[in-house]
C-alpha positions as CSV (number, residue, x, y, z in Angstrom):
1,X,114.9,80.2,188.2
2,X,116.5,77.0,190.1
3,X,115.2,75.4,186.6
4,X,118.0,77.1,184.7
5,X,121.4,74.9,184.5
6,X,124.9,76.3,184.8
7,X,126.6,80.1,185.3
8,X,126.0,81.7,182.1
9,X,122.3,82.4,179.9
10,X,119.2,81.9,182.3
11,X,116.0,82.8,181.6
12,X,113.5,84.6,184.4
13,X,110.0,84.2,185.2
14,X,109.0,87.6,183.5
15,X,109.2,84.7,180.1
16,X,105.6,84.3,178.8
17,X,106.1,80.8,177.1
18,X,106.1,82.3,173.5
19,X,108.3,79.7,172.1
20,X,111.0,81.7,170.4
21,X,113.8,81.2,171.8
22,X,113.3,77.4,171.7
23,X,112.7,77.7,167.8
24,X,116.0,79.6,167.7
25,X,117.9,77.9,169.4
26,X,117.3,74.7,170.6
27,X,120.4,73.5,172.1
28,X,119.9,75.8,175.0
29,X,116.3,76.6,175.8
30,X,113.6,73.7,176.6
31,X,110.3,74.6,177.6
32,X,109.5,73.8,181.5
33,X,105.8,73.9,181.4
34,X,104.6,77.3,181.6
35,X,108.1,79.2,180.4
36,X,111.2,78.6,178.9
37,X,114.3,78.0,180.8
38,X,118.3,77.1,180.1
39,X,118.7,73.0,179.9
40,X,122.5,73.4,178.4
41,X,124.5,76.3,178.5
42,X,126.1,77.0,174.7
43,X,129.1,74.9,174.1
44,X,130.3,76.2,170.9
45,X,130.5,79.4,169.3
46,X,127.1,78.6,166.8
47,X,125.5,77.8,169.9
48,X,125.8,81.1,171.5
49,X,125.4,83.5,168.4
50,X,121.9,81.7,168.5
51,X,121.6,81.7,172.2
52,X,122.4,85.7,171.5
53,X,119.9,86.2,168.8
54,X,116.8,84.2,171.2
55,X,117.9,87.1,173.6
56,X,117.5,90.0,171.0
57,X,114.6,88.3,169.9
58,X,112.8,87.3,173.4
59,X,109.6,89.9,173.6
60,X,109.8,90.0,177.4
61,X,113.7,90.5,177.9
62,X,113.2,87.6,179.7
63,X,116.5,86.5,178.7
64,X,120.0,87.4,180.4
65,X,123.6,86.7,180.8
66,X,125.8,86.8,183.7
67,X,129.1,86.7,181.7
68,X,130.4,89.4,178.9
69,X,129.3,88.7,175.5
70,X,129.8,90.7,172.0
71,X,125.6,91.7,171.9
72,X,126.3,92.4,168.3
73,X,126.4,89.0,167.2
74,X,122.5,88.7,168.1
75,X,121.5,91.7,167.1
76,X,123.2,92.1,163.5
77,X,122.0,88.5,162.7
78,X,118.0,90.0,162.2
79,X,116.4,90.1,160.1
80,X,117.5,86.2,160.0
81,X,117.5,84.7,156.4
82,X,115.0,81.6,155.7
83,X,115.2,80.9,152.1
84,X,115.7,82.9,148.9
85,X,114.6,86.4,149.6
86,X,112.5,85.5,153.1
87,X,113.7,86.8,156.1
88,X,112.7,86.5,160.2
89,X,112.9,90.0,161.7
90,X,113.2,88.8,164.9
91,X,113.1,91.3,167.6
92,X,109.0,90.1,168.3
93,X,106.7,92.2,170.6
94,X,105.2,91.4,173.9
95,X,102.2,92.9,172.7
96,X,101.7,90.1,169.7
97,X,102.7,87.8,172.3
98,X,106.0,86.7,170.4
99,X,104.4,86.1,167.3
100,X,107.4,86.0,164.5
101,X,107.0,88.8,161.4
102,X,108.9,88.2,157.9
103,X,110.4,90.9,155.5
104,X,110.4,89.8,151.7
105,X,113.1,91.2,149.7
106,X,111.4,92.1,146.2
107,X,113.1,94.7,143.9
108,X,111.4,97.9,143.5
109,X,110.2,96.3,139.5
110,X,108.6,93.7,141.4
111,X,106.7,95.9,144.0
112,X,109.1,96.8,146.7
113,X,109.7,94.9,150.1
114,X,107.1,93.5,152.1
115,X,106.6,93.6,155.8
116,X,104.4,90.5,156.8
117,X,102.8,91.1,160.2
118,X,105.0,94.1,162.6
119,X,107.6,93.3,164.5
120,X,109.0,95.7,167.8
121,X,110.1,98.6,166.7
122,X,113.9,98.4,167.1
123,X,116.2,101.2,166.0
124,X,119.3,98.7,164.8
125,X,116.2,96.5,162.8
126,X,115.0,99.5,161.2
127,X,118.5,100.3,160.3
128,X,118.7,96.4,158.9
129,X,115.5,96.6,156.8
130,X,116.3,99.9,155.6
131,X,119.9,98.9,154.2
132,X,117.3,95.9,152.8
133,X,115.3,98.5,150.7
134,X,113.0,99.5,153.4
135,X,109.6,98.5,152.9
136,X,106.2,99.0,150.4
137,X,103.5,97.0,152.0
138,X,102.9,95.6,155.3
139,X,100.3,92.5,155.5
140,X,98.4,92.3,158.3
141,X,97.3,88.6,158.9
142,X,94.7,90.0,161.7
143,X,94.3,91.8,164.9
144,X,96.7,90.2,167.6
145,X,99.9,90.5,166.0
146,X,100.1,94.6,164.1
147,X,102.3,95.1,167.2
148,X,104.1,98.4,165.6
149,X,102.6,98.5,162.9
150,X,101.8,102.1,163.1
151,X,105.6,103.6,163.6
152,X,106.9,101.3,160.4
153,X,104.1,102.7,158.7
154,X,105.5,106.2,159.5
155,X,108.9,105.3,159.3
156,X,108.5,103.2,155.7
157,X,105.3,105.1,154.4
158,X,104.2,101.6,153.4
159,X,101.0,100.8,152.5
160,X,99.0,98.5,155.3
161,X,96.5,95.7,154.2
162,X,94.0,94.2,156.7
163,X,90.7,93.0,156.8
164,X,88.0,95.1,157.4
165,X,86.2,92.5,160.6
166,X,89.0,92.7,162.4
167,X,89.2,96.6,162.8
168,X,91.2,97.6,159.6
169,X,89.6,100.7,158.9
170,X,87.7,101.8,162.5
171,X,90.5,101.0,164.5
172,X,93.5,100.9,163.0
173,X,93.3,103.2,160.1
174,X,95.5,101.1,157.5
175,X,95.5,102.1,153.9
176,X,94.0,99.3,152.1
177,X,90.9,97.3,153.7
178,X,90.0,94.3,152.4
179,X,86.3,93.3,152.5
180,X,85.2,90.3,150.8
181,X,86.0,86.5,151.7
182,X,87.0,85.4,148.3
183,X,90.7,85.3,147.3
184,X,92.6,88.7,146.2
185,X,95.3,89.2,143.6
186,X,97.9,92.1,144.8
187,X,100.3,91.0,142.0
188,X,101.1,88.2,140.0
189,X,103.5,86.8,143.1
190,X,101.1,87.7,145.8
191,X,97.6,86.7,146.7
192,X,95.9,87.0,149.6
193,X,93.0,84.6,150.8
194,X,91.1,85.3,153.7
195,X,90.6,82.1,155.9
196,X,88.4,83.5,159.1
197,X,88.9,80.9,162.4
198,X,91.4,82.5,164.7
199,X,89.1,85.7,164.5
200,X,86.7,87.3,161.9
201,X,88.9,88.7,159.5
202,X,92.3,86.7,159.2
203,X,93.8,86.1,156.5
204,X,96.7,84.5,154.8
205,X,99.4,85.7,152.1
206,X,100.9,83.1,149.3
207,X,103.5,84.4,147.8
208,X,104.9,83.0,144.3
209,X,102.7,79.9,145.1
210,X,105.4,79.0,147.2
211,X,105.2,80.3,150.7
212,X,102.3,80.9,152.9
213,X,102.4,83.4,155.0
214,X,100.0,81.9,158.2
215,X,99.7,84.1,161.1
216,X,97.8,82.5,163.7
217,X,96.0,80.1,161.1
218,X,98.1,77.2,160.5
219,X,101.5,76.3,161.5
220,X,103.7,72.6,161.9
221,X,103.3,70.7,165.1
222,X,107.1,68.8,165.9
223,X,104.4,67.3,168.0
224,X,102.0,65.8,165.3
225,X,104.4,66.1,163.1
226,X,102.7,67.7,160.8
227,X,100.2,71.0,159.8
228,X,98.2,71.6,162.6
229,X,96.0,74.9,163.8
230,X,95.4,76.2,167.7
231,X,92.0,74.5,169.0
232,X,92.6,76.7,172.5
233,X,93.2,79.6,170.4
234,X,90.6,79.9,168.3
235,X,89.0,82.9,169.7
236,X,86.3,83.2,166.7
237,X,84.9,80.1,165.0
238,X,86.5,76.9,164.9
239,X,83.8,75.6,162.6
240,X,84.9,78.4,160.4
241,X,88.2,78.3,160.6
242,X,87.8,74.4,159.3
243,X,86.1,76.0,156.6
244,X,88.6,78.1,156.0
245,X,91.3,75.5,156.1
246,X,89.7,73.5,153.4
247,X,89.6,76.5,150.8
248,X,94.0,76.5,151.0
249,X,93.6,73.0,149.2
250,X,92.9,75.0,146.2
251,X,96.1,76.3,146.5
252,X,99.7,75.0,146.2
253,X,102.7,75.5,148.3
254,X,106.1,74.3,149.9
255,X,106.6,76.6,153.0
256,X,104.6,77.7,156.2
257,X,105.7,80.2,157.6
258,X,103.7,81.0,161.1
259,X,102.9,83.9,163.5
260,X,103.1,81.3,166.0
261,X,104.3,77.6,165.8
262,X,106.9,76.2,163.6
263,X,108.4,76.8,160.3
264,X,108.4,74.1,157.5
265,X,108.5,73.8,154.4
266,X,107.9,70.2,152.4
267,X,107.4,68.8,148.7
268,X,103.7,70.5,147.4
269,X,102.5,66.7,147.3
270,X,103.9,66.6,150.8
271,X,102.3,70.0,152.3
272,X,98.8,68.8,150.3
273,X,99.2,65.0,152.3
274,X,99.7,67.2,155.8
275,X,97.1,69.9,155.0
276,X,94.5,66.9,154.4
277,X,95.8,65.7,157.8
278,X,94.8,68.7,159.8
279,X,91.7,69.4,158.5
280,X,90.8,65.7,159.1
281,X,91.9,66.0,162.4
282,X,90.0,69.5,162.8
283,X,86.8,67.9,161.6
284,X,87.0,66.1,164.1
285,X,87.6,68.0,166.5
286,X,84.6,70.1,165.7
């Protein structure tokens, strides 16, 4: 693309606007519009190992190089720690449109690791997650982002959790379906709470009251600046997803960790002040 500035990283027109590589790595991506492109070629050497992972990570190979680079230094950076024991897996699929997916890190006392939405099925992250410990659940915030879901299921024999409205059980066969609208305990760090909005039977995972695990529900707006959900992708209710909203200020947390959108974590006073913000904002809107 003529958009695309200097001799080295460019990005093509295959790029379907996911975002990634601009939450990655900012210093070199910029969104044009309707895709990403190159605005600065890397300048130092942190600038192109995260230039490298937006690459590994883009869903669309839409990213490319013209000079020789050492690949491994995007590829062995996934899955990408956050904070603690949360990881980024990276490597996100066309077919979930780029949403991101998280690995948990638990030891096996605690429950095992925990997939949180599918990434793509990658042969050097597989070898990644299983060095990690592999993996004992996999959450499944709703329909639009199981990806490969089905071949870490295989690979991991992990147990999947969905709900049951948006095709758990008739169409995508997962081991556990949940049913009901009212919060469920897996363990004492995990809880899932189903917020339906985005479509009929997502849901959202808090783990250790801590970090919320969002999917398409909620994410942070560098915009707004602040919590915000998708009012042109709401392909269910957005009356119900406002509903659903207003049920997580029963709960506390410092992180939110999105599908799609931006990562942030604040004070719990903090999130509370920005959660009250969006659902203002989303009544609204209504």
């Amino acid at each position: 693309m003529a958009e695309n500035v200097g001799d080295d990283f460019y990005v093509d027109t295959t790029c379907i606007d996911c975002d990634a590589c601009r939450q990655i790595a900012p210093a070199t991506f910029r969104d044009a519009g309707d895709q990403s492109v190159v605005y600065a070629q890397p300048k130092t050497e942190e600038e192109t190992r995260l230039a490298l992972m937006a690459l590994v990570a883009c869903p669309t190979a839409s990213i490319g190089v013209m000079k020789k680079h050492d690949m491994r230094a995007g590829i062995d950076a996934f899955p990408s720690l956050i904070d603690e024991n949360i990881y980024f897996c990276g490597f996100t699929s066309e077919s979930s449109f780029g949403a991101w997916s998280y690995l948990i890190v638990r030891p096996e006392e605690e429950g095992g690791n925990i997939l949180v939405d599918s990434p793509r099925y990658a042969s050097q992250l597989v070898k990644k997650i299983e060095a990690l410990g592999g993996a004992r659940l996999m959450f499944l915030t709703h329909q639009d982002d199981v990806a490969d879901h089905e071949r870490f299921a295989k690979k991991f024999r992990v147990e999947r959790v969905m709900h049951a409205r948006d095709g758990a059980g008739r169409r995508y066969d997962v081991e556990r379906v949940i049913e009901t609208d009212e919060a469920v305990r897996l363990d004492r760090d995990l809880t899932i709470i189903p917020v339906p909005g985005h479509t009929r039977g997502h849901m959202v995972l808090l783990y250790r009251d801590k970090y919320l695990f969002t999917g398409d529900h909620l994410a942070w707006s560098p915009v707004r600046e602040t919590l915000t959900a998708f009012r042109s992708a709401c392909w269910y209710s957005w009356t119900e997803q406002t509903r659903s909203m207003e049920k997580l200020l029963d709960y506390s947390f410092e992180w939110v960790l999105p599908g799609h959108g931006r990562i942030h974590s604040d004070t719990r006073p903090g999130m509370r002040s920005h959660l009250e913000r969006c659902i203002e904002w989303m009544r609204a809107t209504r």
